[in-house]
N, C-alpha and C positions, 0 to 999 in steps of 0.2 A: 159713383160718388163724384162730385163734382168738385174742382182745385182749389174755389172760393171757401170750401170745410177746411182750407188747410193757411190758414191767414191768420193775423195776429195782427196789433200795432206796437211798434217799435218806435221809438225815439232815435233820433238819427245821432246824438250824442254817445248813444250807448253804443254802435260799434266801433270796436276796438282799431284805432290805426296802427300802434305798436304794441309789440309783445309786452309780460308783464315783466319789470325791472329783475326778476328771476325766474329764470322756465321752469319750476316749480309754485309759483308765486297765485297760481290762480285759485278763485273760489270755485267750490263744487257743489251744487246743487244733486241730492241723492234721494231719489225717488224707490217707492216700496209698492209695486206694481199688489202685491195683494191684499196690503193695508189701506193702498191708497192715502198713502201720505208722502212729505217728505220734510227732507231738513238741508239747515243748510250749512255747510260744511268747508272745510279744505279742502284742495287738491290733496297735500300733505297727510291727510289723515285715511288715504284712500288703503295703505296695507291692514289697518285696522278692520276694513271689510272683508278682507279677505282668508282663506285658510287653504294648510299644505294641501289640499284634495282639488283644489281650484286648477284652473288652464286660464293664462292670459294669451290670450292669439295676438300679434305682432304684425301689423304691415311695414317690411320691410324695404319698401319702395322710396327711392331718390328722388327727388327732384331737379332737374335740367335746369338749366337757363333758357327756357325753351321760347322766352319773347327778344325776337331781333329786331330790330331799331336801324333803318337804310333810308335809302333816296334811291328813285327811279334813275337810270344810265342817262344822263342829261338831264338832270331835273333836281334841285334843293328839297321838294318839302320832301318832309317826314313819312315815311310809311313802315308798318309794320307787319311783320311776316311771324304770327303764333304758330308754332311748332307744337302738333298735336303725338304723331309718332308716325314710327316708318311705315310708309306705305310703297311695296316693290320696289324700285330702286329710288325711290326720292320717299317725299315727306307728306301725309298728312297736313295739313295745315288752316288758319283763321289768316283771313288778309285785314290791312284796311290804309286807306279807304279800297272798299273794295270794286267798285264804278274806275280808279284810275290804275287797276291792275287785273289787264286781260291776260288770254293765255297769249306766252310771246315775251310778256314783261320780264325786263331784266332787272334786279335789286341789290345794287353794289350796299354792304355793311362796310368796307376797312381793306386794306391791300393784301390782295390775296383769296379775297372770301365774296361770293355775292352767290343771287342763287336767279332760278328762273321758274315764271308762273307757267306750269304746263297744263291744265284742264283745270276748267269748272266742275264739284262735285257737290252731292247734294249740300243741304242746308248752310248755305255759302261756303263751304268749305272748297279749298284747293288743294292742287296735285302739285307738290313744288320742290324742283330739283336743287341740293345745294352744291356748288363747287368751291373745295377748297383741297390743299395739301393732306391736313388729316381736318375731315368734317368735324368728331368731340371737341380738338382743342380748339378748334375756329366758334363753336358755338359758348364753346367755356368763356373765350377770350373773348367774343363780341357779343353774349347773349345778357338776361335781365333776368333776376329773378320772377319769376310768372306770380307777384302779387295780386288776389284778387279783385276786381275792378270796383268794390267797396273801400276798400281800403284807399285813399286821394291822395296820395303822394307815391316818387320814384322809389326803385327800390336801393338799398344802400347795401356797403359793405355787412352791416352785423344781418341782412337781414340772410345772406348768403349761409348763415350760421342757426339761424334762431327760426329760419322757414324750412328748418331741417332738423326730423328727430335724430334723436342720439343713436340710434340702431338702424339708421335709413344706408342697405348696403346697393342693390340693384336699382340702375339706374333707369330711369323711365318714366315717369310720374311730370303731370306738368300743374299740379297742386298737391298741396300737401297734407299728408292724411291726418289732418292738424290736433286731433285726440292725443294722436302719439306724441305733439310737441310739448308735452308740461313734461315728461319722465324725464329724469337726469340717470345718472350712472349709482347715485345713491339712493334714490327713490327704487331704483331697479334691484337694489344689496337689500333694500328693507324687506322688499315681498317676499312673504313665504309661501307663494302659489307655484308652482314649474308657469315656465312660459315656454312659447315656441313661436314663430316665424311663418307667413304666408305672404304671398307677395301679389299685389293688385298693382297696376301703371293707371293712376288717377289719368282716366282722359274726358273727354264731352261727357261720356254717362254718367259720371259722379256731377258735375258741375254747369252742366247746360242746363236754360230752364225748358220744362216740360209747355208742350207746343198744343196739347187741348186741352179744353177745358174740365173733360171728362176723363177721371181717372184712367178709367181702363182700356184709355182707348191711346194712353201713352206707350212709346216705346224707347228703351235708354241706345244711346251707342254702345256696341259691342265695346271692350277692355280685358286687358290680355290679364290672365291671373294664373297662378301656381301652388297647388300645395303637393307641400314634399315628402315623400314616404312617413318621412321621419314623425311632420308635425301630423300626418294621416292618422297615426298608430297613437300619438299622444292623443287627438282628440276623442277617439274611439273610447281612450280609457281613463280617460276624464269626469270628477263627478260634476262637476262644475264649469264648462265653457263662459268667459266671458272673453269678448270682443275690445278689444281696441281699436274703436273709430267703427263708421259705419263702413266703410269700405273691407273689412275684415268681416264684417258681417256676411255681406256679399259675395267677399270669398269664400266662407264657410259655407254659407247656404249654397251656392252656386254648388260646389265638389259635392255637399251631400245629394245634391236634388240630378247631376248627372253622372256622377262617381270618376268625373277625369278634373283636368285642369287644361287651360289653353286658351277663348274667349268664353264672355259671360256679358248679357245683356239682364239679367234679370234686373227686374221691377219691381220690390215689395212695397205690398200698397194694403191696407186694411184687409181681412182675411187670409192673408198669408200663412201660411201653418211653418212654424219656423222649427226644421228639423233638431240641428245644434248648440244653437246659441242663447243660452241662460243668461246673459247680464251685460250691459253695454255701458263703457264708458265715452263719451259721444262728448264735440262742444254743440251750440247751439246754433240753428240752422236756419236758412234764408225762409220769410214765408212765401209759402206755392212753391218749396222744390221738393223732388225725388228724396230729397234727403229726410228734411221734416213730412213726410209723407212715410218715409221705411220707421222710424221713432215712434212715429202714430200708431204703425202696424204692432209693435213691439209693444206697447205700453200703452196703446189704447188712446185715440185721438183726445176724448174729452180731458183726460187725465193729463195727457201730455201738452196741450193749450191752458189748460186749468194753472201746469207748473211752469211753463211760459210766461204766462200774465205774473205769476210770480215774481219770478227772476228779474221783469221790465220793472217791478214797484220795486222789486230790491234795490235794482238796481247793477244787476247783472252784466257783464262784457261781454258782448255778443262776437259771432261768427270767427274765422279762423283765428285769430292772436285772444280772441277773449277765453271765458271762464269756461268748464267745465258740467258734465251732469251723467250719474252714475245710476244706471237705471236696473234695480234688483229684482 
């Protein structure tokens, strides 16, 4: 298949810069994968779809402040050091500009805290060591929320709050599994489904774009994922699995397709036979990524462009802070 099947037009208005005035506040577009219809709905009205026989799966992953903001040891301008995750005793990480940060380069953040560029690794990625008294609270203290790079502005205090679901406990994640951000603590009293917990560290493989142009000839970055005895034995006995967020998707399918947890690179892309996952609550995804490519696989490409173009004439709020879409 080629990534040009996986496009759309989008109005640059319709992505969302800030969350909606209430993190329950978004619209939800709900699709009926064997009717082939849909409607268009609330986030709000989402426990109405469901019953006590149902599983909501939970990624339960944090979010870092994982973009530091420095100057070279002698030097004013600006450079950024994106913290992807630990790599052996230093970091994973995105530079930039990446041309004025060899291996060697030293990047003072604040008193106390700087770190150093030590190898070049594939896909401009670096090897970069951080030095501080304790590393967390240095990065707490000097880091930025990881906004996505659609979204054109810094990030601010509420977003430290609203770029974080309500259940986000393990920390690791350097975006965020943003399905899970419309649930509040009431929304979560109204379901009468059981839920449960898996935990995926959003890194490059949820959010990088995909590098050919021929489906199958992509490969994701590996990301660390977990599922725990507990939530193992509920989804077994589950009549109903639905997913929260794609990234829970990927945990799921990943544990079913190798029977452990630990890394997971998979790539679902049309023809996927998807072992666990009955029903996905998803927001709306970049065109030509991984993302909108695993929705395709789930609900059928034409179906799911079909409710795309949709949501563009609705009028829908696209990508991380915007609306919703619950695919049965």
């Amino acid at each position: 298949m080629d990534l040009s099947q996986f496009d759309y037009e989008l109005p640059e208005e319709l992505i969302a810069q800030n969350p909606p005035p209430a993190r329950d506040g978004a619209r939800m577009l709900v699709l009926d994968r064997s009717a082939q219809t849909w409607q268009d709905r609330q986030f709000r009205d989402l426990p109405t779809f469901l019953n006590e026989t149902d599983l909501l799966v939970f990624n339960n992953s944090r979010v870092f402040k994982s973009r530091l903001l420095g100057h070279r040891a002698g030097h004013t301008g600006r450079v950024e050091i994106f913290l992807v995750e630990p790599f052996g005793d230093g970091w994973r990480a995105l530079v930039r500009p990446g041309r004025k940060l060899p291996p060697g380069t030293r990047v003072e953040f604040g008193e106390g805290f700087h770190a150093t560029i030590e190898e070049r690794l594939e896909y401009g990625e670096r090897r970069v060591r951080l030095h501080a008294a304790d590393q967390w609270q240095a990065i707490e203290t000097h880091g930025h929320i990881p906004l996505p790079p659609y979204i054109h502005r810094t990030d601010t205090a509420a977003d430290a709050e609203r770029y974080q679901t309500v259940f986000a406990r393990e920390r690791g994640s350097v975006a965020a599994p943003t399905a899970g951000l419309h649930f509040t603590k009431e929304i979560l009293g109204q379901i009468p489904a059981a839920r449960t917990e898996v935990t995926l560290h959003v890194g490059l493989g949820t959010f990088q774009p995909l590098h050919s142009n021929t489906i199958e000839e992509n490969q994701l970055h590996s990301e660390r994922f977990e599922v725990p005895a507990e939530s193992a034995q509920k989804l077994k006995a589950a009549d109903r699995v639905i997913a929260i967020g794609t990234t829970a998707v990927r945990t799921i399918e990943s544990f079913y397709k190798t029977g452990n947890t630990g890394q997971t690179n998979l790539f679902i892309y049309p023809g996927f036979q998807f072992q666990r996952v009955d029903a996905i609550l998803t927001n709306f995804h970049l065109p030509r990524s991984s993302l909108l490519v695993l929705v395709s696989a789930f609900a059928g490409l034409d179906f799911t462009l079909a409710a795309y173009r949709h949501a563009v004439g609705q009028k829908y709020r696209f990508f991380s802070y915007g609306d919703c879409m619950l695919i049965l």
